[in-house]
C-alpha positions as a Markdown table, in Angstrom:
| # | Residue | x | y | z |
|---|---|---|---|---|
| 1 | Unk | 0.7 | -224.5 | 21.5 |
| 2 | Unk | -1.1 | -227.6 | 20.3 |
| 3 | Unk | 1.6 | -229.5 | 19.3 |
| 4 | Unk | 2.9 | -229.0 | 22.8 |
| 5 | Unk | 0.2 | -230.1 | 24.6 |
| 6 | Unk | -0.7 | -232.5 | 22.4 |
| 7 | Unk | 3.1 | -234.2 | 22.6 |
| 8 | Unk | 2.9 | -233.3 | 26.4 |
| 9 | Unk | 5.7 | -235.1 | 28.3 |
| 10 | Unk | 6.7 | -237.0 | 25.3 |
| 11 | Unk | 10.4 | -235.8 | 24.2 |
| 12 | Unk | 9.5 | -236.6 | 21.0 |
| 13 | Unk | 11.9 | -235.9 | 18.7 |
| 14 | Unk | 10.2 | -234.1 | 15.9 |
| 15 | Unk | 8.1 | -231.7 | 18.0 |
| 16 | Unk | 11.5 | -230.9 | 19.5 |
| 17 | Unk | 13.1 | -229.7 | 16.1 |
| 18 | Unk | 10.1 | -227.6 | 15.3 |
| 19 | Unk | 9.4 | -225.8 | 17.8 |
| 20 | Unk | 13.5 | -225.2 | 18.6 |
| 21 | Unk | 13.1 | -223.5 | 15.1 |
| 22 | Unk | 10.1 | -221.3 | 16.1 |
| 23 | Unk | 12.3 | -220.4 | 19.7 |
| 24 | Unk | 14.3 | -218.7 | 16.8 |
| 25 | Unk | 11.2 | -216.8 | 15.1 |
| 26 | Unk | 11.5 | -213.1 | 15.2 |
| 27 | Unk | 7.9 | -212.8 | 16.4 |
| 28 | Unk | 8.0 | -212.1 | 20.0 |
| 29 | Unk | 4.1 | -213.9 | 20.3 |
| 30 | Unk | 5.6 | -217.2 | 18.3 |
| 31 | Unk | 8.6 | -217.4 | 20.5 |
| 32 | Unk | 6.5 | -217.0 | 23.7 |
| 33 | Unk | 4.2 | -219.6 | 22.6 |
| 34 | Unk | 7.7 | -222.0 | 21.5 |
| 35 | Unk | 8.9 | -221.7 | 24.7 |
| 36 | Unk | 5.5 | -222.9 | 26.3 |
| 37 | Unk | 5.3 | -225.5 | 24.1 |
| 38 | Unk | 8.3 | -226.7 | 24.2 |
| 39 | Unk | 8.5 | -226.9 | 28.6 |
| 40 | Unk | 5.0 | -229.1 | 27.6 |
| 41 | Unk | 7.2 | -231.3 | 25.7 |
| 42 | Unk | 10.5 | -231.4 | 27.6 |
| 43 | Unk | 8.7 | -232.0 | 30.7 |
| 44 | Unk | 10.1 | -234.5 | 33.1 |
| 45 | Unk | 13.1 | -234.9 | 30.7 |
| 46 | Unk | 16.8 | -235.4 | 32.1 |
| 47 | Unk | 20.0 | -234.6 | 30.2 |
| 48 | Unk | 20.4 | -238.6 | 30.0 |
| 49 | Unk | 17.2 | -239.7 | 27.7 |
| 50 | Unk | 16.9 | -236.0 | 25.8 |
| 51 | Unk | 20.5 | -234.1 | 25.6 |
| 52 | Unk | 18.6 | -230.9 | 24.1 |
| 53 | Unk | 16.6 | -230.8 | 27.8 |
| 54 | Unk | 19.7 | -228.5 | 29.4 |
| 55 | Unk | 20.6 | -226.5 | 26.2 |
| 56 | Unk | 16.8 | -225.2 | 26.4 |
| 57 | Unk | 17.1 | -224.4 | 30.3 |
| 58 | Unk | 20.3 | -222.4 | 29.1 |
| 59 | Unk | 18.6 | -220.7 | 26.5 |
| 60 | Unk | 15.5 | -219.8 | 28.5 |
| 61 | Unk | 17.6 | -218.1 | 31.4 |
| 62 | Unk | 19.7 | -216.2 | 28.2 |
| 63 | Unk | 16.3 | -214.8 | 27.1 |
| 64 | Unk | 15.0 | -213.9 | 30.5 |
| 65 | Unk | 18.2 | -211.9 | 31.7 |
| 66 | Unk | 18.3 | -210.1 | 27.9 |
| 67 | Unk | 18.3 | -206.4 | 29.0 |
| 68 | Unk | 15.7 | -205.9 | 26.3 |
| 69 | Unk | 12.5 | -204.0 | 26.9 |
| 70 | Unk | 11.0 | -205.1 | 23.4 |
| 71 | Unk | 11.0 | -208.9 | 24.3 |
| 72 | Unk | 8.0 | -208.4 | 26.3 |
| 73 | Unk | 6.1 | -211.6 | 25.3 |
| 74 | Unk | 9.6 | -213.9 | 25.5 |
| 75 | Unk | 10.2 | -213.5 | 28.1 |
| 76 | Unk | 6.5 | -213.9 | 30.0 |
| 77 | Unk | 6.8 | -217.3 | 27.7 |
| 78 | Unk | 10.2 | -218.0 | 28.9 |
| 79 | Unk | 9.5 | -217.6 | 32.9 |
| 80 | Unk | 6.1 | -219.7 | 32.7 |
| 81 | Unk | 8.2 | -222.4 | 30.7 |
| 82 | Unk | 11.0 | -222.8 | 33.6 |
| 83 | Unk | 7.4 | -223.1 | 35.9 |
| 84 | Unk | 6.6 | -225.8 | 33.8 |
| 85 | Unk | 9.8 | -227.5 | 33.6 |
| 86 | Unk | 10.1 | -227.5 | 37.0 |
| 87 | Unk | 6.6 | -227.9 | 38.1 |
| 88 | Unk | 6.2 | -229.8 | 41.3 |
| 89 | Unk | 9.9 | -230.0 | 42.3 |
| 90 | Unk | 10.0 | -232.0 | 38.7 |
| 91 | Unk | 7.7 | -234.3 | 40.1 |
| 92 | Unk | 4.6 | -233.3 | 38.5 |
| 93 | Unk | 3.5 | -233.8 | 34.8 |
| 94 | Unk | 0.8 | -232.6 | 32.4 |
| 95 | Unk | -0.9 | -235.9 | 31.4 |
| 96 | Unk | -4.0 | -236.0 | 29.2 |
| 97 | Unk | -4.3 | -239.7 | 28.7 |
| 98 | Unk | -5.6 | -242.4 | 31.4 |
| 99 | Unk | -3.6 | -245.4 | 32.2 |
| 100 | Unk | -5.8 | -247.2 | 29.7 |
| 101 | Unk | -4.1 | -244.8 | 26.9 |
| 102 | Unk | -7.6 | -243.2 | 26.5 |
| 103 | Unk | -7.8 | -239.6 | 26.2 |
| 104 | Unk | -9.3 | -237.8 | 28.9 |
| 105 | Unk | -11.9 | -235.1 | 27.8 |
| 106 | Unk | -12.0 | -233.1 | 30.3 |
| 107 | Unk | -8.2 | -232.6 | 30.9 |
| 108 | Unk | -8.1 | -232.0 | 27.6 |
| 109 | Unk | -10.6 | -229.2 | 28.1 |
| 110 | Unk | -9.1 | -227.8 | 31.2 |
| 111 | Unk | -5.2 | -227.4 | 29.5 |
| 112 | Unk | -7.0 | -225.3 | 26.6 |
């Protein structure tokens, strides 16, 4: 979770490959918390400047419709992810720096 806020709205690359490796974890709590993270990241992405944007959306509805009692905690994870992909009609953004590239505190305080 704190490398997902912490790259909020970023795309960057190398969170990207991690947490898609935790999405594949066998713990139900670490793929809930991948998929979180992950929406943090991917946030305000298209298909055009971050290809991996639609395969994620694909593999969050996969988990959700799973007929799998078990999966529990993915798929909580999975349905507030697609919330936060598509937070605001995709117009809205969680932001934790100022315009100045300063890091606002109490955001900050407020997303933990």
């Amino acid at each position: 979770m704190a490398l997902g806020i912490a790259c909020a709205n970023t795309a960057n690359p190398e969170a990207v490959s991690m947490l898609e490796t935790l999405l594949e974890d066998s713990v139900d709590f670490v793929k809930q918390g991948a998929a979180i993270s992950l929406a943090f990241v991917l946030q305000q992405c298209t298909k055009n400047n971050e290809p991996k944007v639609e395969k994620f959306r694909e593999k969050l509805m996969e988990l959700i419709k799973k007929k799998n009692n078990e999966m529990v905690l993915t798929k909580f994870g999975c349905i507030i992810a697609i919330g936060i992909l598509e937070a605001g009609g995709r117009n809205s953004v969680v932001k934790l720096l100022s315009e100045a590239k300063t890091i606002k505190r109490g955001a900050i305080t407020g997303m933990f």
